[in-house]
C-alpha positions in Angstrom: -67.6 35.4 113.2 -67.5 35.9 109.5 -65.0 34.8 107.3 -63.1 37.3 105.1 -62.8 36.6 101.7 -59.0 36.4 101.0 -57.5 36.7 97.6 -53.6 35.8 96.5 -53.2 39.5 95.3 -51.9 40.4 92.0 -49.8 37.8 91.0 -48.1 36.7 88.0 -49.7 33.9 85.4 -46.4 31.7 86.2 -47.0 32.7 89.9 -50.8 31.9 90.0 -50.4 28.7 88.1 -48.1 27.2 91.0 -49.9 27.8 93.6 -52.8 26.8 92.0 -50.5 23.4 91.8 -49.8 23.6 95.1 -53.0 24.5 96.1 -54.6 21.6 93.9 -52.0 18.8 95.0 -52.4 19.4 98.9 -56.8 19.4 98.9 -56.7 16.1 97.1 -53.9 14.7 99.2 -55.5 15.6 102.1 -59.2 14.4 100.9 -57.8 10.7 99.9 -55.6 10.8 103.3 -59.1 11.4 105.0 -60.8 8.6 103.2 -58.4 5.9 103.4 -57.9 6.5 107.2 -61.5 6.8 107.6 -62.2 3.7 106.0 -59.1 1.3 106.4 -57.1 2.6 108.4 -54.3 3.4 105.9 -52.5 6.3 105.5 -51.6 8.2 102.1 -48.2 7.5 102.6 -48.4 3.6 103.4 -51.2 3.4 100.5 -48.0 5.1 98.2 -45.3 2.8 99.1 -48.1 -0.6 98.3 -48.7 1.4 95.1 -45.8 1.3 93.3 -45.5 -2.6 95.5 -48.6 -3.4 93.6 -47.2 -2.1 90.1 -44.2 -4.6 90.3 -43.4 -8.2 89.4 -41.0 -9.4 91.6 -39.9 -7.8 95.6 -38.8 -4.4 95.7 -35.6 -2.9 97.3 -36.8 -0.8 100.2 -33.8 1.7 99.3 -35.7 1.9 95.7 -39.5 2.6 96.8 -37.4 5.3 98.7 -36.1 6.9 95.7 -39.7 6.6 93.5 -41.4 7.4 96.9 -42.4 11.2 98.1 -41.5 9.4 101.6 -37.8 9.9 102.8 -35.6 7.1 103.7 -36.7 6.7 107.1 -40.2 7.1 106.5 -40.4 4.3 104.0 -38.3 1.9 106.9 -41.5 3.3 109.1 -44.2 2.6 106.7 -42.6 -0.7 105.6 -42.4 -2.0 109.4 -46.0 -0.7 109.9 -47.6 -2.9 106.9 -45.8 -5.6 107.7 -47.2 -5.7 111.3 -50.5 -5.8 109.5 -49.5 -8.5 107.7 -49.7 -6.6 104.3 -46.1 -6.4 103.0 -42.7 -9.6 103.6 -39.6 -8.6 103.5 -37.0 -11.0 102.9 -33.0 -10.4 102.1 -31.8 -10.2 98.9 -30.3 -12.8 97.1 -27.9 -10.7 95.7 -26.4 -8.1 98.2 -27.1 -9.4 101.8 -27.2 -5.7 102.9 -30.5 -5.2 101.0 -33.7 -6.3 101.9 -36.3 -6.6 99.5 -40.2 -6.1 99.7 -43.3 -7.3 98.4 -46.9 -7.6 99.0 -48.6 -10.2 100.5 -52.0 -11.8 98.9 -53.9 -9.6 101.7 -51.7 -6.5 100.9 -52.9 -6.8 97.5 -56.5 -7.3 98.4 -56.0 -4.0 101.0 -54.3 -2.4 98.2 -57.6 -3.0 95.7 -60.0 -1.9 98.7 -58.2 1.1 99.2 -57.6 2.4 95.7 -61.2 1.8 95.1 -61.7 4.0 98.1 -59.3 6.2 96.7 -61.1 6.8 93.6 -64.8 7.4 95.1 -63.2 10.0 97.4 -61.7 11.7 93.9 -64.5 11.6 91.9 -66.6 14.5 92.8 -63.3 17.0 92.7 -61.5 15.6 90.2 -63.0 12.7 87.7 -66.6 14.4 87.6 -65.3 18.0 87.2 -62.1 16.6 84.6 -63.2 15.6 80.8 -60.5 13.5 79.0 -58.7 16.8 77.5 -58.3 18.1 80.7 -56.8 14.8 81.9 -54.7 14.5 78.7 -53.4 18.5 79.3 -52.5 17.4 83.1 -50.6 14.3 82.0 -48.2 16.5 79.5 -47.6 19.3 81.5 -46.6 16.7 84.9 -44.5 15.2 81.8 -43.0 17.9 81.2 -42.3 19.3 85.0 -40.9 15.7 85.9 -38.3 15.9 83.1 -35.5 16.5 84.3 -33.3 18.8 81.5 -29.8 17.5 80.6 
């Protein structure tokens, strides 16, 4: 059975330009989701929560990598209790307020972290780094400057 060629329709610049967003930030999602699960085993969202682990100093507050997270509340309590059982993430309580817990990652976290980033970028660079110059990349990074700030 063939295929028919669908089109969005007449749409607006504004209107074309978000789904072509949408469009953009759901096939790369989904392509890195395939690779990291293909080769490690790790989903997107536990690879985002040892992301912005990875990018810290000191442990975490698991109610903060929920509010920098696209992972709600419960999710990141699921994601955290997942790479811990694999030994990639300790939690340990807060010295300061004995109702938080705070997070880090372990030295194998951090190793599984590198591993899967670098598997990260090979599944982006034939949709995204080959087909992106530097402009392009410089254009993207204003405009999701400009969409994340938040107006007054």
């Amino acid at each position: 059975m063939d295929r028919a060629d669908l089109t969005l329709g007449e749409l607006a610049a504004r209107d074309h330009a978000f789904y072509g967003l949408v469009w953009a930030g759901t096939t790369l999602t989904a392509r890195v989701d395939q690779a990291l699960v293909h080769a490690h085993d790790l989903p997107l969202s536990w690879f985002e929560v040892m992301l912005w682990l990875h990018g810290q100093s000191a442990p975490v507050a698991a109610s903060d990598l929920g509010a920098k997270t696209l992972l709600s509340r419960s999710q990141v309590s699921r994601v955290i209790n997942s790479l811990q059982t694999r030994g990639l993430v300790t939690r340990a309580a807060s010295p300061t307020d004995a109702r938080s817990v705070r997070i880090t990652l372990t030295d194998a976290g951090r190793r599984a972290f590198a591993e899967a980033d670098a598997t990260r970028r090979a599944a982006l660079a034939e949709v995204f780094d080959d087909r992106l110059d530097e402009r392009d990349v410089e254009d993207l990074e204003r405009i999701w400057q400009k969409l994340k700030h938040k107006p007054a």
